[in-house]
N, C-alpha and C positions, 0 to 999 in steps of 0.2 A: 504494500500500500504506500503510496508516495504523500509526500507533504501534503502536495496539491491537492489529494482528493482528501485528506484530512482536514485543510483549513478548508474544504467544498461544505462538508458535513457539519461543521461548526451552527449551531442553533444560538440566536442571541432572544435573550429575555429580560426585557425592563419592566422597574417598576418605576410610579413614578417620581424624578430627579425636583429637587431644591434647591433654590439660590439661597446659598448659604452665607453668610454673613458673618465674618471673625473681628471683634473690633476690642481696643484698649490692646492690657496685657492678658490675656487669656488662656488658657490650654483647653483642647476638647481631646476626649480620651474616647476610641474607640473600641468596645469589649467583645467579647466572642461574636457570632455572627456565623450561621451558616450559609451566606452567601459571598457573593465578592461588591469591590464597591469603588466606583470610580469618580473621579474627582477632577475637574476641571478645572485649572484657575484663571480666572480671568481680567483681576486687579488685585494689588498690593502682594502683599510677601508675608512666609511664615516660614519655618521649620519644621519638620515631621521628622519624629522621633519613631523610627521600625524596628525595631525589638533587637536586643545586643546593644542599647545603646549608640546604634547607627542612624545620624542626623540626617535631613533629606535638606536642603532649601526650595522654596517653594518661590516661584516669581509666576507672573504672565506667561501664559502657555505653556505653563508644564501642567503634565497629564501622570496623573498615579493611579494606576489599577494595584486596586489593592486585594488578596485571596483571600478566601473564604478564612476564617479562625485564627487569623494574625490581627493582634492585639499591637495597635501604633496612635498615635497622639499630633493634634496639631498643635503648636504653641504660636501664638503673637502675639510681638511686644512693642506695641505700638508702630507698626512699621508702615511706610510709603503707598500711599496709594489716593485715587480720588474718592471722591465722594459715591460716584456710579461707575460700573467699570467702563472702561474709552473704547474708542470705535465700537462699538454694538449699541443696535438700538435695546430700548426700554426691558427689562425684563420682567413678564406678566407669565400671568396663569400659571405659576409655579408657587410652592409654599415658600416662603419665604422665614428662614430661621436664624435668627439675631441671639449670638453669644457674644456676652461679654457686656460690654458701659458704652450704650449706641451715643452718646454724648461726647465718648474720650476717645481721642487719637483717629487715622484713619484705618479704613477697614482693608479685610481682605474679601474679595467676593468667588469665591467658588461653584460652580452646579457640582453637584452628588447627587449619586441615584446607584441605587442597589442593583445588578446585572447577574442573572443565573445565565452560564456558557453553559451548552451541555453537547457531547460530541454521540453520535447517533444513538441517543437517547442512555448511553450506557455513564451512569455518575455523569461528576459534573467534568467538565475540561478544567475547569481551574479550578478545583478541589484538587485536582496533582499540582495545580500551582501553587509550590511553596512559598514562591520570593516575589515581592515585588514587583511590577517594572513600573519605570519612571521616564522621561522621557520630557526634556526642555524643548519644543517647539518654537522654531520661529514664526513670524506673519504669514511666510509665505508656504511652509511645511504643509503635504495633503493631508496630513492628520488633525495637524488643525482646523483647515479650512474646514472639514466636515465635520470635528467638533461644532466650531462655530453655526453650522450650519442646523445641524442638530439645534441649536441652544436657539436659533431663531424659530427652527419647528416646532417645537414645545411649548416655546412662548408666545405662538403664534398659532393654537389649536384651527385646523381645517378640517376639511372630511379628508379621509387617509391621513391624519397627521402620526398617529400612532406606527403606521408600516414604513412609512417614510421615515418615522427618528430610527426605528429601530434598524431599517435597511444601513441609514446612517452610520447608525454604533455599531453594526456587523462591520461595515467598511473599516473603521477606528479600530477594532481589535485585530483583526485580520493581519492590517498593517503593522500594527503595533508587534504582533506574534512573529511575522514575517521579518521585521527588522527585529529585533530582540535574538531571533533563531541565525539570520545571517550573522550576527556580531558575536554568535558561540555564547549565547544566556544557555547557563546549567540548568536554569529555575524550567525550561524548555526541554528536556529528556524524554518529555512522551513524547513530544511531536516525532523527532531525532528519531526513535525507536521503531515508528509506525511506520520508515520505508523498507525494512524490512518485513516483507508482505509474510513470511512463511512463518513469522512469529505472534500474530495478530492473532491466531486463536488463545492462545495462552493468555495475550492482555485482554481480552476480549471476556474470556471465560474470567478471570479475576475480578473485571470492572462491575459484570452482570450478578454474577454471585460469589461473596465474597466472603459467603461464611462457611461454601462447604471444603472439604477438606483438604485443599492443593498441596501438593508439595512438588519437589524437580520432578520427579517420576511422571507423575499425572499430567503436569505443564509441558514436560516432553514429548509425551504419547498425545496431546491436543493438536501436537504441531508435526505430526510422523520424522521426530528426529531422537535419535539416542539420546541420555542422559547428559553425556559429556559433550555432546556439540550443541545442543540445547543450551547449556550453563555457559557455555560460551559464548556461542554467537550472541545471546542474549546480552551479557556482560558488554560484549560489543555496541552495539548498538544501542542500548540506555544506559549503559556508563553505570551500572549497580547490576546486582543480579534479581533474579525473579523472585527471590524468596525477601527481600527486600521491599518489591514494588510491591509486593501483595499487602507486606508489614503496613505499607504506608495509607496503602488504599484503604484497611481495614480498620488503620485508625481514624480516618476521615470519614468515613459508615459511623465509626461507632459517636463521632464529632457530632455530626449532622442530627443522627437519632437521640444523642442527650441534648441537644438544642430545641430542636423541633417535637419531641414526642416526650409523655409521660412516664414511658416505659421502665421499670425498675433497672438498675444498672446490671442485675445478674443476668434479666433477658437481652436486655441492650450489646452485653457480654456475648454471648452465642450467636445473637445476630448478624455481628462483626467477624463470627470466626475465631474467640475463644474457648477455650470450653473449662476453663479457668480461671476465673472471676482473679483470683490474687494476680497470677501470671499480665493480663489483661491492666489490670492497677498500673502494675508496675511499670510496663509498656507507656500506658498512656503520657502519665505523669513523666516518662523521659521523652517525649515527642513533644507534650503541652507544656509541661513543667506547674502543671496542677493534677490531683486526683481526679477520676471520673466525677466525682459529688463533689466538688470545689467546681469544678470545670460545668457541671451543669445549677450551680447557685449562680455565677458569674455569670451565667447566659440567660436568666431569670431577674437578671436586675436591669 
C-alpha cells in the first residue's frame, strides 16, 4: 500500500472551531482529551508548553495539530498583537472564548476546533500520532491560504459550508502529513510503514481488534511470511517492531475507553488486550505517566 493511497483514505471530522481569545498574562492548560485538536493562530504571540518541558512559540501563522491525550498549555504574557486579528475580515458565527483580563494587554486570537482523522474507519490516524506537529506559515504558504480560507467559511455559514470547511481541513492535514513525512517526522511511522503492502494485514488486524490475542506468530501467519522475516521486515519499515505497535495501539483503546465510556477499569483492561489488570497498570502509567483511575479522574474534570 503506498502513501498515496493512505493519505487517499484519510476521513477528516470537525467539530465545531472557536475564536479563541488569550489576553493579559495567562496560561490555558489542556487535559486529557480523546480527540486531536488544532489551533490556528492568527494574531499576537504565546508559548506552548508540550510535555518534557519542551516550549513551542506561537506567532501569526503557525498551525499546531495537537494528538489525541497529550497534555500541553498555552501561556501569555502580555505579548504583541492588535486588537482584531489583521488582514481577515470580521470573525462571526463562531463561539467566541475570552481567557484571561479582556481589559489588560493585547491578545492572542486563535480558531481551535476538535478534529477526529480516522484512516479506513480502522482507530483513529492520529491516535498513532504521538508528537506534535507545528509548522510556522508564511502569507503566502498553501496551508495557510486554506486555513484562512477555512476561517472565512465558518464564519461565513452558506448552504455546503460545512463540506466545504471540512474539504478545506482534509486539504490542511494532508499537506501538513505530507511535508512532516518528506522532512523524516518519527511522530509519522504508520504512514512510513503502510508502503509496505504485504505487511498491512498484521497492522490492519491490530488497528481493528486489539484485544485479541497477537503475538509474532499470529502477525506473521496474517501476512504469509515466516517469523523471522516478518520481525524484520517489519522493524524495517516502522522503525519499532510489531509487538510494540500493538503495545501502543492498545494503550490508546484503552485511553479512548477511560475517556469516553463508564466502563470499570478491569473491563476496560480486557478490552484493550490485557488480561491482567496489575500488568495493564503498570503499562499504562509508563506511557501516561498516570494510573488508569488518575488518568480517567483527569478526563472527568
Amino acid at each position: 500500500m503506498s502513501i498515496e493511497r493512505v493519505l487517499e483514505t484519510l476521513e477528516i471530522r470537525m467539530s465545531p472551531f472557536a475564536l479563541c481569545e488569550l489576553r493579559g498574562d495567562c496560561r490555558v492548560d489542556f487535559g486529557v482529551r480523546p480527540f486531536a485538536i488544532l489551533h490556528y493562530v492568527l494574531d499576537g504571540s504565546a508559548t506552548v508548553n508540550i510535555g518534557n518541558n519542551v516550549d513551542v512559540q506561537l506567532s501569526p501563522g503557525t498551525v499546531l495539530l495537537a494528538p489525541a491525550y497529550l497534555t500541553y498549555a498555552f501561556h501569555v504574557t502580555n505579548a504583541g498583537g492588535s486588537t482584531r486579528p489583521r488582514n481577515l475580515p470580521p470573525i462571526q458565527g463562531m463561539t467566541n472564548v475570552v481567557v484571561g483580563d479582556k481589559s489588560v494587554g493585547s491578545p492572542l486570537f486563535a480558531i481551535c476546533g476538535r478534529l477526529e482523522i480516522a484512516y479506513r474507519g480502522s482507530g483513529g490516524a492520529l491516535s498513532l500520532l504521538r508528537y506534535p506537529i507545528v509548522e510556522h506559515l508564511s502569507p503566502t504558504d498553501r496551508v495557510r491560504m486554506a486555513l484562512d480560507q477555512f476561517v472565512y467559511e465558518v464564519s461565513h455559514p452558506d448552504i455546503g459550508t460545512r463540506a466545504l470547511a471540512e474539504s478545506l481541513l482534509e486539504q490542511c492535514v494532508i499537506r501538513l502529513f505530507r511535508r512532516r513525512h518528506n522532512a523524516g517526522d518519527p511522530s509519522l511511522w504508520w504512514i512510513d510503514g503502510a508502503t509496505d503492502e504485504k505487511l498491512w494485514p498484521a497492522m490492519e488486524a491490530m488497528l481493528e481488534n486489539p484485544e485479541f490475542g497477537h503475538n509474532l506468530e499470529s502477525l506473521a501467519e496474517r501476512c504469509a511470511l515466516s517469523r523471522s522475516v516478518f520481525a524484520s521486515r517489519f522493524g524495517k519499515a516502522y522503525k519499532i517492531g510489531p509487538i510494540e505497535v500493538l503495545r501502543n495501539i492498545r494503550l490508546r483503546r484503552a485511553a479512548e475507553l477511560l475517556t469516553r465510556s463508564d466502563l470499570p477499569i478491569k473491563r476496560i483492561s480486557a478490552m484493550a488486550g490485557y488480561q491482567s489488570r496489575t500488568y495493564f497498570s503498570r503499562a499504562f502509567k509508563e506511557e501516561f505517566g498516570v494510573s488508569p483511575s488518575d488518568f480517567k479522574k483527569i478526563a472527568a474534570d
